[in-house]
N, C-alpha and C positions, 0 to 999 in steps of 0.2 A: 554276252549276257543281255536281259532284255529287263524292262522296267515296265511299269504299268501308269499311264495318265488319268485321271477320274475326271468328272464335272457331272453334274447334272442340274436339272428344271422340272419345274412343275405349274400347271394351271389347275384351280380349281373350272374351269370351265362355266359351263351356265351354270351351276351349283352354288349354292351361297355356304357349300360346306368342303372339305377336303377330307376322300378317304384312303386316300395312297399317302402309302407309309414308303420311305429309301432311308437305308442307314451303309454308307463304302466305313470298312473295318480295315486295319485303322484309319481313323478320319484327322484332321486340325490337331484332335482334345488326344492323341495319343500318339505316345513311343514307336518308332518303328524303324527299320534301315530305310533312309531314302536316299534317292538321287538331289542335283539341284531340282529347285522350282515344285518339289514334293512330289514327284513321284516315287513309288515303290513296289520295290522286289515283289511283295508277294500282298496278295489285295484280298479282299472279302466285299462281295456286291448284293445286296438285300432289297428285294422290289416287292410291297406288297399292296394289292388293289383289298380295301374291304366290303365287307357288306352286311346291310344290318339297319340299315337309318344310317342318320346323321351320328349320334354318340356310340353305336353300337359297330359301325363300319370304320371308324375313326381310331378306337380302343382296339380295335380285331389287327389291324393292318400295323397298328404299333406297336403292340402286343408280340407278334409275331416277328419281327424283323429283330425286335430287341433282344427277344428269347432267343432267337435264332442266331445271332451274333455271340452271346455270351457262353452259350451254348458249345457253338464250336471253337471260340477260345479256349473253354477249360473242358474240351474234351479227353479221356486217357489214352487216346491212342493217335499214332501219327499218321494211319491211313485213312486217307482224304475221302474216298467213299464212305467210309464206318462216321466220320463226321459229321457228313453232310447228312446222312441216316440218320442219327443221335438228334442233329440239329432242330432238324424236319417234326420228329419225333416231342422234344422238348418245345415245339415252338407249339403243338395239339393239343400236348395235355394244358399249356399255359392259358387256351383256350376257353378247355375244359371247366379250368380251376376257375377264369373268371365268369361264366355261365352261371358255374355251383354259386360263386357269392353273389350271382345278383340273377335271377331267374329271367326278372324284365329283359336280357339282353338275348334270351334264349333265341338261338335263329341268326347270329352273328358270325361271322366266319369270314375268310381273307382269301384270296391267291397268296399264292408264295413262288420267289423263283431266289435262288439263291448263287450267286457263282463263285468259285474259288480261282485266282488269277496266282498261277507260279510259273517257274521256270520250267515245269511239265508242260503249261497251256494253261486252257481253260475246264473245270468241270463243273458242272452244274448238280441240283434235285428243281424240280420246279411241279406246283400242283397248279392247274384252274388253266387261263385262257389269256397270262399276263406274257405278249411274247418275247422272248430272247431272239437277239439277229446277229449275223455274222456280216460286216463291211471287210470284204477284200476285192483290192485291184477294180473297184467300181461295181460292184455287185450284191446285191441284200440278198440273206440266205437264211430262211428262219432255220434255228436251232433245236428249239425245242417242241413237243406236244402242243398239241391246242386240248384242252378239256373242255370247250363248248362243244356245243349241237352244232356248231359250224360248219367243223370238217364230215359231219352225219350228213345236215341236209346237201352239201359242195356234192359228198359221193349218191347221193338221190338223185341230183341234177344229170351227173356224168351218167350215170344208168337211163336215164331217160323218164324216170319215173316222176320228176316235175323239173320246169324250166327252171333255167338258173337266175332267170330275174325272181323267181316263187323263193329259191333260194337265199337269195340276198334279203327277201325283204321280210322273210320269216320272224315272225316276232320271238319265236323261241332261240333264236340264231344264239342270242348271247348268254343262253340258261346255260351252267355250269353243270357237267358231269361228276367233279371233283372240284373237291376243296377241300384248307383247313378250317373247321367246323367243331374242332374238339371229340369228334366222332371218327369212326373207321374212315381211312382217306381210302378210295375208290383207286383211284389211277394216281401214279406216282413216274413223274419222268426222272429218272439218273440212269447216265451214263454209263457203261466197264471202266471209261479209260478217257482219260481230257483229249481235248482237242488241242492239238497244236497249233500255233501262233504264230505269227512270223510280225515282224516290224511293219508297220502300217496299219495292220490290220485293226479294225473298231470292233467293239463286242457294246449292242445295245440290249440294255434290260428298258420296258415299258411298259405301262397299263395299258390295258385295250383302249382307252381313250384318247391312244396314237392312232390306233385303226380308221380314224375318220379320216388319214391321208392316205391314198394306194401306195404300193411298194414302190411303183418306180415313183412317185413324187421322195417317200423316205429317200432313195437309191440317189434322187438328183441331190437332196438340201445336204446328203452325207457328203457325198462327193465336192460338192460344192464348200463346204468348210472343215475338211479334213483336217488341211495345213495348217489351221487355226487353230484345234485343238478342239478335245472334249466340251470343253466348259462351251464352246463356239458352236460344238454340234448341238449339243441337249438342248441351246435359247432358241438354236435355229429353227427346231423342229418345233418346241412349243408355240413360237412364235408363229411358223405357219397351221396350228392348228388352231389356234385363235384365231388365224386370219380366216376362215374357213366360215366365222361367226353360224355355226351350227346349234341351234337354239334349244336342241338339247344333248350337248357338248356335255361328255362326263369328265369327273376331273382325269388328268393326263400327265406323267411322269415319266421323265426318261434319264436312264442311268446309262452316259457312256463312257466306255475305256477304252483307253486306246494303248496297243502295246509299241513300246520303243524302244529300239536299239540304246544299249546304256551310254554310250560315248555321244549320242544326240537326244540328249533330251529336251525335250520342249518349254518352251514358255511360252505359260497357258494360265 
């Protein structure tokens, strides 16, 4: 049997505001089977970047993680895809609804990446450019879609049609093709079927305001505090994006899990 570890961190970065939203279901404030030192059987991980301003990016990203959680709590069915669907589904219109009561907010919307941790694995839905990572045996593995112009201009460069320094420093790199928006969602990543886990292995959820560190820098701080635990990885990484002092540093959130053998759980 295998168990799931949680922690996670956040910076607002140069921002003097916070618009990442994280909610791990169950958390502290609820019931659940667990192991010692709280981990548990089966998890729910909720990452959400918004956008909107300050009060409209802040409301979109909470809005959503909340709905999103409650959602697939009381949802009537037991398969995991049709929930995550529902979820996704419930956390739009919630959008929607707070648009309708307040017009000024019109133009507000989130990422969402959502993942479900059981004894099948991992499954995800996730909309926007917030990525999901797979740590095994030393190696970062994105999981999910990107829905920026990212992976557009990346495939421009590889065709030859502009260099890939044009690429990287494109100002539209980070324009979102997809989002929750309370409107028709454009692109939608879920899965058939989870991914299977194995003992060790990390599962990071993060706002693109981890992106200001390369993969192998993520690849080294993962590695580097594995055996520490979740709560060890998410400071580590925030802490080297701060160190980065990038002075226009967006806020930056990371949610990691880590899966473990039930007879060794950790203390974290």
């Amino acid at each position: 049997m295998i168990v799931f570890d949680r922690g996670r961190c956040s910076t607002k970065g140069a921002r003097s505001y916070q618009e990442d939203s994280a909610i791990l279901w169950p958390g502290d404030d609820h019931v659940s089977p667990t192991g010692r030192n709280g981990a548990v059987r089966e998890l729910v991980a909720i990452l959400a970047d918004g956008m909107g301003g300050h009060a409209g990016g802040a409301l979109a990203s909470q809005t959503v993680c909340e709905t999103f959680v409650e959602a697939f709590a009381n949802a009537q069915t037991h398969d995991t895809t049709a929930r995550l669907v529902s979820a996704l589904s419930a956390a739009n219109v919630a959008i929607a609804e707070k648009v309708n009561e307040d017009p000024a907010l019109s133009g507000m919307g989130s990422t969402l990446v959502g993942v479900v941790f059981s004894s099948h694995g991992a499954q995800w839905v996730s909309v926007g450019d917030s990525p999901l990572m797979l740590y095994r045996r030393g190696e970062i593995a994105l999981l999910n879609e990107d829905h920026s112009l990212a992976p557009e201009l990346d495939r421009m460069a590889e065709a030859g049609h502009i260099s890939i320094e044009e690429a990287r420093r494109d100002p539209r790199r980070h324009m979102l093709r997809s989002a929750v928006t309370g409107e028709e969602i454009d692109l939608v990543d879920i899965p058939n079927k989870p991914l299977a886990v194995e003992p060790g292995d990390y599962i990071i959820l993060a706002s693109d305001g981890l992106q200001t560190l390369e993969k192998s820098e993520v690849e080294r701080i993962v590695s580097a505090y594995a055996a520490d635990g979740p709560k060890a990885v998410a400071q580590a990484l925030i802490r080297a994006v701060e160190a980065v002092r990038d002075p226009h540093q967006d806020n930056a959130t990371v949610v990691a899990v880590r899966v473990v053998a039930a007879s060794a759980q950790p203390v974290s």
